[in-house]
N, C-alpha and C positions, 0 to 999 in steps of 0.2 A: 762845707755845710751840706752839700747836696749829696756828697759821699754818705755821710755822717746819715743825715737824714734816709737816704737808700736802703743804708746799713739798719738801720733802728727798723724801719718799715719790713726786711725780710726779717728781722730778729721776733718782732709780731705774728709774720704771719707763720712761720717755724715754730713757735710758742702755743699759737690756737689754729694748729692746721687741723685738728678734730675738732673741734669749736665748727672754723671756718666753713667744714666739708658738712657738717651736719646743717649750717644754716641754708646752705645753697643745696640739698636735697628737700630739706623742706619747706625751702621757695618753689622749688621743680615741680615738688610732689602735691601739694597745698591744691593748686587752681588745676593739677589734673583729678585731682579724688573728687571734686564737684562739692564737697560738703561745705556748708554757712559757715560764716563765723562763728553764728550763736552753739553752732554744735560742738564745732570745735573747742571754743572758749568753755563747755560745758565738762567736756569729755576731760579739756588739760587737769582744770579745777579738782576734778576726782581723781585724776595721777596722780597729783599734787599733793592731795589727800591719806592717798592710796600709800603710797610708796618712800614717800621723803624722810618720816621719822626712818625707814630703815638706813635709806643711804646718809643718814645722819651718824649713824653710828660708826661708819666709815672713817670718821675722823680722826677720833684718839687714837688710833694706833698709826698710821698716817704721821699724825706730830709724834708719836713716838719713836719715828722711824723703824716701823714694823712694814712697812709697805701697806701694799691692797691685802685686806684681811677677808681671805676667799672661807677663814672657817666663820666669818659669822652665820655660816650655815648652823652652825651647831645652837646659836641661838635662838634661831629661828625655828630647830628640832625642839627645844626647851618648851617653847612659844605654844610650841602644836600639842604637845604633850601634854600641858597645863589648859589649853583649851576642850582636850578629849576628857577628861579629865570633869573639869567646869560641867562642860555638858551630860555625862551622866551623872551629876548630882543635881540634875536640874535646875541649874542656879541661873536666872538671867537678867537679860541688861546691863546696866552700868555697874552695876556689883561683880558679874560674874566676869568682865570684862577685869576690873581690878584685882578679884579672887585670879584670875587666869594670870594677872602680870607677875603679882604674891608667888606664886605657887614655879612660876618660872624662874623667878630669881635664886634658888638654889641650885636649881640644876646647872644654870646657863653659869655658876660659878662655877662649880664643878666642871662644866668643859672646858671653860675660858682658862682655868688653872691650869688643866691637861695640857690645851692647845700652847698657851704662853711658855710652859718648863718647856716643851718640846721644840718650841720655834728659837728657845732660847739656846738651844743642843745645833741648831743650824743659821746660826748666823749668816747673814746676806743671801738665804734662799729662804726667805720667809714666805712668800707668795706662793710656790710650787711646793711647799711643806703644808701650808695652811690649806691649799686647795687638795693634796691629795690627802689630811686629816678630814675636809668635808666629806669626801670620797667614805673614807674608813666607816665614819661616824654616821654616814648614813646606812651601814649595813648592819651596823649596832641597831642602829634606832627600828628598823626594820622588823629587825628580830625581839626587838623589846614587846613595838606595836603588835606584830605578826601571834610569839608566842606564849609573850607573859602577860599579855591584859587578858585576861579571863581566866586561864588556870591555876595562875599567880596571885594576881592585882584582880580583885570581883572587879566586873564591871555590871552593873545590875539594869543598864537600858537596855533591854535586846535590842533596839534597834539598831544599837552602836556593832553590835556583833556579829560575828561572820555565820553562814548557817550550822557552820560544824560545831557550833559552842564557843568557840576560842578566837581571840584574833580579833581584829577591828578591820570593817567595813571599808572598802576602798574611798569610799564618799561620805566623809558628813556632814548633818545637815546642821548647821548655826544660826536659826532660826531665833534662837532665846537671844543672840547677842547682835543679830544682822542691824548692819546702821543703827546702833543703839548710842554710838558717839556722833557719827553724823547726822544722827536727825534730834541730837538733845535739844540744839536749839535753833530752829529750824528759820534759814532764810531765803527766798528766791527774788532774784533778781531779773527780770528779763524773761520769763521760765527758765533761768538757773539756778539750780538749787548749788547752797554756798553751807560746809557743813562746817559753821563757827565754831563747835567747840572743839573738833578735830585740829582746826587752825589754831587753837590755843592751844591744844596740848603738846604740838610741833614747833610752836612761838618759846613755848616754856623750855624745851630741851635745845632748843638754836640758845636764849639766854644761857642756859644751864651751862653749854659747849663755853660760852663768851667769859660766863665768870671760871670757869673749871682751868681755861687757859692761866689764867693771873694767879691761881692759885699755887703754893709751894711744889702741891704735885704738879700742877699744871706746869711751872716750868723749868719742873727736874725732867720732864718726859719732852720739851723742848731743847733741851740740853744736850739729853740721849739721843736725840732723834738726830742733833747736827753732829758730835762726835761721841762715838762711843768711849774714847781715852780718856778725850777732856772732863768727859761728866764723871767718871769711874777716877780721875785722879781730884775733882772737886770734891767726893766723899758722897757723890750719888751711888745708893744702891743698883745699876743700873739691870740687873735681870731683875727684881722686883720689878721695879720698874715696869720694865717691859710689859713683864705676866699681867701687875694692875692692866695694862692698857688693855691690853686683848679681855681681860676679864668685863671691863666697863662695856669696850664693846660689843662681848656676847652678851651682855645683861639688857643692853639699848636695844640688841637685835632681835632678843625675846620681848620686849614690850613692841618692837616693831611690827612683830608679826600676829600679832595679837587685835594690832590696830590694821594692818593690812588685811585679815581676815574676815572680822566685825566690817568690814567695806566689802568684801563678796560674801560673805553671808554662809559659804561655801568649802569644807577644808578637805581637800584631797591627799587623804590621809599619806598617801606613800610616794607622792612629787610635788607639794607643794613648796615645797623647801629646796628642792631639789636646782631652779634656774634664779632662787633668790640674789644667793651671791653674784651669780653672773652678770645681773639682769643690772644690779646695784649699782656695782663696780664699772660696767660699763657705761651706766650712767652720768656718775659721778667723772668720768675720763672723758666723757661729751661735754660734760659744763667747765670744760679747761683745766683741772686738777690735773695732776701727776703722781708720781708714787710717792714722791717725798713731800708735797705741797700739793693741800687743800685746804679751801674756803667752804663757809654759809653759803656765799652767792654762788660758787660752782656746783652746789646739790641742788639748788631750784634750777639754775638755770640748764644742768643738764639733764632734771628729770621731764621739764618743758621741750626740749630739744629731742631726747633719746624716745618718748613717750607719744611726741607729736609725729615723727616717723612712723612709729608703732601702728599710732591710728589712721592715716595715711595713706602706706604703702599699699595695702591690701586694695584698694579701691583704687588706687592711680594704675595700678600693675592693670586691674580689670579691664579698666577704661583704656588705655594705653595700646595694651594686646591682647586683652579679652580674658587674661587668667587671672584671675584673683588670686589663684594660688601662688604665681609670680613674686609679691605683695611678703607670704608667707616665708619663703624662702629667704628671701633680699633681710626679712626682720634678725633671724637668727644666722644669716651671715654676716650680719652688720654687725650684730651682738658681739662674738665672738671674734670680727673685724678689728673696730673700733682699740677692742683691748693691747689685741696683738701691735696693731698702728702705735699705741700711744708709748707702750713697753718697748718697740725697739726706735721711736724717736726719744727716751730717755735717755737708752744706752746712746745712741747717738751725740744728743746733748751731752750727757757725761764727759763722754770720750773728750768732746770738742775740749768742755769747759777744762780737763786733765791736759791735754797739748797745750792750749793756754796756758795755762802755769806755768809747764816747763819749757815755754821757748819764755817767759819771761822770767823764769829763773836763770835760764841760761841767758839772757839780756843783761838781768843784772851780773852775770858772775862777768861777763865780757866788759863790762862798766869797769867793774871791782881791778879786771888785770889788766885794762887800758892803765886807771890809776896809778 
């Protein structure tokens, strides 16, 4: 029993050793940054906000076993496109917000096809296919922004435009849309402000994910995700399939960033998109998920975890040894960390759980010729 017990206890901490390691930096990190609770609890609230419909979108391809889909950058290009867009037609608020998601949702089809035929040409390297399809597609997107909105595509705000006539502004300003969902219906608690209907509209897509699973597609894409044979000899279409998933999630990932923007207020036209994915997915691999297995509860609890680092670090690094900058560093090495850690404790696991099989193949074949 104590064996037994031992065994389960390292089987745990092997399973959430990203989990684990994030919670004990941000126990470390916490009472040296100096910062209140109330601030903190303030700051999480608005990550939470911020960020979670994106790394929501993470999922369906996940259960599709598409792995980590590093191209929802592409939908987060759709997102921005449809918001520069929005804003020289002057359209604002909660309208222009919906007109921005409207106007997203062709394109982010359009990629999300791309990207799915593509990833479907490269079976089991979905993740270094999908991340350097971000790569590509951001130097499209570039050249769209750069040289076809104005010569091409009128764009009639000059302010949106570069001084040469052509081209869109490295910064713009989202004034018409800033906190137009967070502040609809406006609550403070404590002097925290709590933006309820942002929470509804991340409440409705967590349902939406809940019912989507139970659904025919939902668990032809659980099927594919555990064998590609088995579903493809059930009479699943299984690269449909696939492409659906990647499609859903560049379509979530354009409304994500739509909603992530409308909360800075802010959109940096030519890197805003650019550490989306990163930023996501490492998140989502702090709240205990894996490439093949993810939860609801693993998207909050590692946008809380990955996020509370975030704000943190900078101020503990200061205080600690005087650099703030220290803080900076530690962030996007952890970023970039984290993913790397979680990817070769997979392969790790894999391997294990493949040796297991075949010494207890080979167990039973040694049964079989005792017999």
């Amino acid at each position: 029993m104590k064996k037994l017990n031992k065994t389960s206890l390292l089987g745990v901490l092997r399973n959430n050793l990203v989990t684990i390691m994030f919670v004990v930096i941000c126990a470390i990190a916490i009472p040296l940054s100096g910062y209140s609770a109330n601030f903190l609890i303030g700051e999480i609230i608005v990550r939470i906000s911020r960020n979670s419909f994106l790394i929501l979108s993470l999922l369906i391809p996940i259960m599709a076993g598409m792995g980590l889909n590093f191209g929802m950058t592409l939908g987060a290009m759709a997102g921005e496109i449809a918001l520069i867009f929005v804003t020289d037609w002057s359209v604002v608020g909660i309208p222009a917000m919906v007109l921005a998601c409207i106007l997203s949702i062709p394109l982010s089809i359009l990629l999300g096809s791309l990207c799915g035929k593509i990833l479907n040409k490269a079976k089991g390297r979905e993740m270094v296919t999908s991340y350097i399809i971000g790569f590509f597609m951001n130097g499209v997107y570039q050249l769209f922004v750069l040289y076809a909105m104005g010569p091409i595509i009128p764009i009639k705000n000059k302010a949106l435009v570069l001084p040469r006539g052509y081209g869109i502004r490295n910064t713009v300003n989202l004034i018409g849309i800033r906190r137009s969902l967070d502040d609809l219906i406006p609550l403070r608690i404590a002097n925290i402000s709590i933006p309820i209907a942002t929470f509804v509209v991340i409440a409705v897509a967590c349902v939406f994910i809940i019912w989507f699973r139970k659904t025919k597609l939902g668990q032809d894409m659980r099927a594919v995700g555990q064998d590609l044979g088995v579903a493809s000899a059930a009479g699943i279409k299984v690269e449909h399939t696939r492409v659906v998933s990647i499609v859903m999630s560049t379509v979530l990932a354009g409304f994500g960033m739509v909603l992530y923007l409308q909360n800075m207020g802010t959109l940096n036209t030519y890197n805003s998109h650019t550490q989306i994915g990163m930023f996501s997915i490492a998140a989502i691999l702090v709240g205990g998920a894996s490439v093949n297995k993810a939860s609801i509860p693993n998207v909050f609890l590692g946008v809380i975890l990955f996020h509370l680092m975030f704000i943190v670090s900078p101020m503990a690094g200061k205080n600690l040894i005087g650099q703030a900058q220290l803080g900076e560093y530690f962030r996007v090495f952890t970023s970039y960390g984290v993913i790397t850690l979680s990817l070769v404790l997979y392969e790790m696991r894999k391997q294990r759980e493949a040796n297991d099989t075949a010494q207890l193949l080979q167990t039973d074949q040694e049964d079989e010729d005792d017999n």
